[in-house]
N, C-alpha and C positions, 0 to 999 in steps of 0.2 A: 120434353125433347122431341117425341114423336110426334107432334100437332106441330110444332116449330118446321120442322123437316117435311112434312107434310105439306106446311102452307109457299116452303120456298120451291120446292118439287114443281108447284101450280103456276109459277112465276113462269115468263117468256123465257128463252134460254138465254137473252143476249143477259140477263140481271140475275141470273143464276147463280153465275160463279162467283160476283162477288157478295151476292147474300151468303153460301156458305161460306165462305172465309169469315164475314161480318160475326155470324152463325159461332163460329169455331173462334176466335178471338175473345168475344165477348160472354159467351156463353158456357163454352166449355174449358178454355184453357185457362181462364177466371176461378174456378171452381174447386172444392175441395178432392183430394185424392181418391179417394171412392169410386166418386160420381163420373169423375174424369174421364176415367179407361172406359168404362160402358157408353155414356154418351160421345167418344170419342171414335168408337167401335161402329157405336149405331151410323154415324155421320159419315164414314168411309164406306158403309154396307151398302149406304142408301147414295151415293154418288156414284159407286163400281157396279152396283145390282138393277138398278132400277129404269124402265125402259124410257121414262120420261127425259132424264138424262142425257145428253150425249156423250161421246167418247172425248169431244172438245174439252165441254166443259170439267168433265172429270179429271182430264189431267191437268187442267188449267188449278183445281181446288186442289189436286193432290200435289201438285206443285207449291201450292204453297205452304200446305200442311207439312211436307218435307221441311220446307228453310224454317219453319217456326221450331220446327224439333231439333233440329240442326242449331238455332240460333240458340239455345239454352233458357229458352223461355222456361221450360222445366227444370228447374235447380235439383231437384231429387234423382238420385240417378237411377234409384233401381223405379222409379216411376217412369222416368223417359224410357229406359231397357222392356217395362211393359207395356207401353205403348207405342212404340215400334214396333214389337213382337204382336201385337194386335194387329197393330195396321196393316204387316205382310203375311198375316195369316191371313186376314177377309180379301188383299190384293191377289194371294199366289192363284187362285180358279180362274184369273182373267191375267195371269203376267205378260201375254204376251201384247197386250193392249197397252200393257203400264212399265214396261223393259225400264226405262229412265229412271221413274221414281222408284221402282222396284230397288235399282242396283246403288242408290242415294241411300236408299233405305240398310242397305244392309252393311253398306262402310258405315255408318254410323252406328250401328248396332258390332259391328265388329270392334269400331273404335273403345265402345262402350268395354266389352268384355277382355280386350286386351288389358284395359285398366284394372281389370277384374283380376287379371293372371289367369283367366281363362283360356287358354293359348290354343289348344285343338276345337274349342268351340267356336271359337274364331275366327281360325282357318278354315272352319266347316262352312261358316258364313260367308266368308269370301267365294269359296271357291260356288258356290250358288250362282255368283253375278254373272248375266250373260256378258260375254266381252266378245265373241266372235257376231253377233245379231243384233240389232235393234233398231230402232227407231233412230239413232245416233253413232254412227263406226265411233269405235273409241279406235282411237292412236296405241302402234306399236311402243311406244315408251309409256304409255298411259298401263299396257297389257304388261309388260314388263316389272312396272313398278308393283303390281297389284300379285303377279305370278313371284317374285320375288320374295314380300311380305308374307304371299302363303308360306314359301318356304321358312322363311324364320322364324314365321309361328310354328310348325309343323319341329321344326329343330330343337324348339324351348319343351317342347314334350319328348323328343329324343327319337321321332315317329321320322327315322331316315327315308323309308321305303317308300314312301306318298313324298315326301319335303323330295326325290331325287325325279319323280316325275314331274312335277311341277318346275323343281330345275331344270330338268331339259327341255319345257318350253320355252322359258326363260332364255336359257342360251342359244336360239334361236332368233331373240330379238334384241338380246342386248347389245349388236350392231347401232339398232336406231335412236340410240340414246348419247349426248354427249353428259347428260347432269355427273357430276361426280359425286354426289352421296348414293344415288341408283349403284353407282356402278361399285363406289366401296361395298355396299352393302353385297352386292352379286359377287362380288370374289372371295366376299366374307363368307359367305354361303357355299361359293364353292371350296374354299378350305373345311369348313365343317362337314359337307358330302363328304369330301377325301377321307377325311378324319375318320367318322361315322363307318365310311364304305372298305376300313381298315387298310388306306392306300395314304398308309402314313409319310413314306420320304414326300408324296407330293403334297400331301396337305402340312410336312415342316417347311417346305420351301414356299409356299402359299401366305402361310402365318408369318414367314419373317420377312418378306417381302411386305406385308401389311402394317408390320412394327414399324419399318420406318417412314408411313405416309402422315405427313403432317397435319392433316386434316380432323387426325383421329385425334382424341385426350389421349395425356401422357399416361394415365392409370389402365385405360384400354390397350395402348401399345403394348405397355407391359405386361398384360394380361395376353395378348397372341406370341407374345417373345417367349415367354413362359409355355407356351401349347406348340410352339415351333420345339422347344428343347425336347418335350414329353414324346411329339410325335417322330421326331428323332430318335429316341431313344427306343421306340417301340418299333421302327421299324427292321425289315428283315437286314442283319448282318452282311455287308460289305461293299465294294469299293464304290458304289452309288451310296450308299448311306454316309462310309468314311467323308467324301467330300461337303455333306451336307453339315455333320457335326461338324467339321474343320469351317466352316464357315459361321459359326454359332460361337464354336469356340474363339473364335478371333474376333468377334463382337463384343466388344468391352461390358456391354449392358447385360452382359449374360455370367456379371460374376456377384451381382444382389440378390441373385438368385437361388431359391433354395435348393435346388437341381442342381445346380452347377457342378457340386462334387462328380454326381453321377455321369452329367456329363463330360468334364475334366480326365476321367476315368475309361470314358465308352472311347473319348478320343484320343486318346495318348494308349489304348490300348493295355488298360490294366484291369486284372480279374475283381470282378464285384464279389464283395461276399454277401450274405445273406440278409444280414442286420441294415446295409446301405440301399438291400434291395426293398425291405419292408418299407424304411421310412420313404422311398421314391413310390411304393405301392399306394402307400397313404392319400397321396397327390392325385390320384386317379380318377376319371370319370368311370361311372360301372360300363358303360359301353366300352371302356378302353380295358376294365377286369374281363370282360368276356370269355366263356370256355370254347377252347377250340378241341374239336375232336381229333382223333389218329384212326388213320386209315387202317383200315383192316390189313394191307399191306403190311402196313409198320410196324403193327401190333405183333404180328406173325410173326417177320426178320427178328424183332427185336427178342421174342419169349423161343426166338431159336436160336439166337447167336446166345441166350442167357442158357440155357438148359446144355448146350455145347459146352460153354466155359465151365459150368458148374461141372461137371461131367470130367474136366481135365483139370480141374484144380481141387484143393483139399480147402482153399479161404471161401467164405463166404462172400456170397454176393455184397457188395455195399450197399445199394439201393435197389428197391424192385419199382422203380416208376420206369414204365415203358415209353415214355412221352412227353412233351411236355404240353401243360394241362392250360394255362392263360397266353393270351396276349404275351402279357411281360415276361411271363417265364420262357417261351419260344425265344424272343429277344435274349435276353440275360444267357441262356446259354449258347445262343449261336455264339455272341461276341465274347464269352468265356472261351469257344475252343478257337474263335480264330485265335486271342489273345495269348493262348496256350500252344499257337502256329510262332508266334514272337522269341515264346521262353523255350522252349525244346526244340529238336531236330527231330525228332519222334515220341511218339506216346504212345504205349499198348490199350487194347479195349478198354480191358480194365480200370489202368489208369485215367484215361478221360472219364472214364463213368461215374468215377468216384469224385471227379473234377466238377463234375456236370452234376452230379445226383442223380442219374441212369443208370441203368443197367447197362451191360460192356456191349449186347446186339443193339441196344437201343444208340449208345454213343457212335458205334458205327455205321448205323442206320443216318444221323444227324449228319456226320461228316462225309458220309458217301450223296445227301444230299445236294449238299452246298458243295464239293467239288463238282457234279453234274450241273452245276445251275452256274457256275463260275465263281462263286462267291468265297473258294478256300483253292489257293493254290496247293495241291498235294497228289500222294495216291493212298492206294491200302494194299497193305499187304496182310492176306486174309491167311498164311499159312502158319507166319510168325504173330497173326495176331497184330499187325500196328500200323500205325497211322503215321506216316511222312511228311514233314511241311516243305515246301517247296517256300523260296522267298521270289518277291517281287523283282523284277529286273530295274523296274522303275525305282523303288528302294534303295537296291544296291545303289543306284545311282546317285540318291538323293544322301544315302552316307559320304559318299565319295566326295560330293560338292558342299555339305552343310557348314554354316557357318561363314561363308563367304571365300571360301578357300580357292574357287574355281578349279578347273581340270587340274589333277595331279596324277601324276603316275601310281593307277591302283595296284595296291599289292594282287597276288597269287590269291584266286578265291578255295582255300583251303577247305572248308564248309563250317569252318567257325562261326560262332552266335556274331549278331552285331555289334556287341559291345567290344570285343575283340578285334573287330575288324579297325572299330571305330578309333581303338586305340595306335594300332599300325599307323591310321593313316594320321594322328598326331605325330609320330616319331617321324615318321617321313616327312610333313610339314616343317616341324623343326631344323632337322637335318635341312632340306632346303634352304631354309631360311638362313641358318648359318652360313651355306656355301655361301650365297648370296653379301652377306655382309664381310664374309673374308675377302670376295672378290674385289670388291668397291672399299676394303681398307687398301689392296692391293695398288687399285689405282690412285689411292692416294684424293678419291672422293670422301671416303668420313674416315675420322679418327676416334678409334679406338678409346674409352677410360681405362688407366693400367688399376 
């Protein structure tokens, strides 16, 4: 091979480049696997290295050496994957001569490795290619589709932190695109950032918005309708989350579902217990188990409102967890105390802690949260020890009107539970309804059965 390469070196330049390609077809890509990689190695050495050479003619052979590997003339894959991996190893000391075949070279060694499940070695290779310089401006949708694919490689390994900067080039350019598989793919990606980035109501609204594009299979739909409910469920407790479950939950496709209890529960506002919390645990990606730390603040309030209570009672604590410790469990007891804002007009420390599986500073620590952030209508009363629910005005309201009843004269808001109220305003309905049909028996519009 080296007297072969030698003797076409010696040739004029204009017969050069197709002696090597003649050279590389007949001689090398012909040949057993062995021999291949080396004389394959030698031939690119001696085209990029050598002064005889020109810079023409070399890209002109290495242009074609690219389509031949590209074309699948090597049926062996992890043979083609070593020769490629040869060929941009002798290229990278002069890339910037060879940008073109360089960046051909390494989509196809990516394409390779994705098939591999190679997903971060992949994305490593991508991200190599020049796409701001070269010999060629690649196109902002070309940049796009290539910043994109890193992220969803970079997401298949769970490597958020790199997959979130590569997305915000990304959405930068994804203006210059109309393709619509580019662009499912970019919202898909930015539903998994949300997800990932634990900004779950956005990344549930994201995911159910993608359930219903037609473009997707029905078995993928249902697989984002299914990570809409999860990220629902995980996210932080109240009236922006409430609206999000209410829309999940009035989605019909949301009842094959094996969530669905939990979410049937989170939305109508009823307390989860343990056993429904495991098997929704189960369903979990580990990024979505994640441990979330407590602040040294909350540590403190908490192991002081516990040592105060313990102090004035002769019962034992219920529980000595000062916090809650995952993802889920954060979730799960927020909407346990709002749901416990539903059943009661108050609850002492105590009592929610026990509610909660906290300690009595720790439950108060949780509900003095979410009333500062908006998210629990109430107060505290730190003397008696208890927690006040305030109801919704929108609420009252929504009792007042449910069922199609329209405005009716509310009763006296006594501060009775809802259920109570709910019932007044059936007797009042009735009664109306009566007047009504006595009046129009009166005028002799309907009659009466005796």
């Amino acid at each position: 091979m080296s007297a072969k390469l030698t003797a076409v070196c010696a040739l004029p330049q204009k017969e050069q480049a197709a002696a090597f390609v003649a050279l590389a077809q007949d001689d090398i890509f012909s040949k057993q696997p062995p021999s291949m990689a080396s004389d394959l190695r030698a031939l690119v050495d001696t085209v990029v290295n050598t002064d005889s050479v020109g810079l023409v003619v070399g890209r002109q052979v290495l242009s074609e050496l690219v389509k031949i590997l590209g074309d699948g003339v090597v049926k062996d894959v992890e043979l083609r994957k070593t020769l490629v991996q040869e060929t941009l190893a002798v290229i990278q000391p002069k890339i910037v001569s060879y940008e073109e075949q360089v960046n051909i070279l390494r989509f196809q060694l990516a394409d390779i490795l994705e098939e591999e499940e190679e997903w971060s070695e992949a994305a490593r290779v991508l991200m190599g290619t020049s796409l701001d310089s070269g010999q060629r401006a690649m196109a902002d949708g070309d940049k796009l589709r290539v910043y994109v694919r890193i992220v969803r490689l970079l997401l298949e390994d769970e490597d958020s932190v790199q997959a979130e900067t590569y997305y915000n080039r990304a959405a930068l350019l994804v203006h210059s695109t109309n393709d619509k598989e580019t662009l499912l793919q970019f919202k898909l990606c930015q539903a998994r950032i949300s997800d990932y980035g634990r900004k779950f109501l956005e990344a549930a609204s994201r995911y159910h918005e993608l359930s219903y594009v037609g473009e997707i299979d029905e078995e993928e739909r249902q697989h984002m309708l299914s990570a809409a409910v999860t990220c629902a469920v995980l996210a932080p407790a109240g009236p922006n989350r409430s609206r999000v479950l209410a829309s999940l939950y009035r989605d019909e496709r949301t009842l094959e579902l094996p969530t669905y209890n939990v979410l049937s529960k989170m939305f109508l506002d009823h307390i989860l217990r343990s056993a429904e919390i495991k098997s929704f645990e189960a369903t979990l990606k580990p990024h979505q188990l994640a441990k979330i730390a407590i602040s040294s603040n909350d540590r403190l309030a908490s192991a002081a409102g516990q040592d105060d209570d313990a102090a004035n009672s002769n019962e034992p604590a219920a529980s000595t967890r000062t916090g809650p410790s995952t993802v889920l469990d954060r979730a799960v007891m927020e909407h346990n105390l709002l749901a416990s804002g539903k059943i009661y007009n108050n609850i002492t420390f105590r009592g929610l802690g026990a509610l909660l599986d906290l300690t009595p500073g720790a439950a108060e620590t949780m509900a003095r949260k979410m009333i500062e952030q908006g998210r629990l209508r109430g107060f505290i009363d730190q003397v008696d020890k208890l927690i006040w629910f305030e109801g919704s005005h929108e609420e009252d309201n929504a009792q007042g009107k449910a069922g199609g009843l329209g405005d009716v004269e509310e009763a006296e808001d006594t501060g009775a539970p809802f259920t109570k109220r709910w019932d007044n305003q059936i007797r009042l309905t009735a009664a109306n309804t009566e007047s009504i049909v006595q009046h129009l028996a009166e005028k002799g519009l309907v009659s009466l059965a005796a």
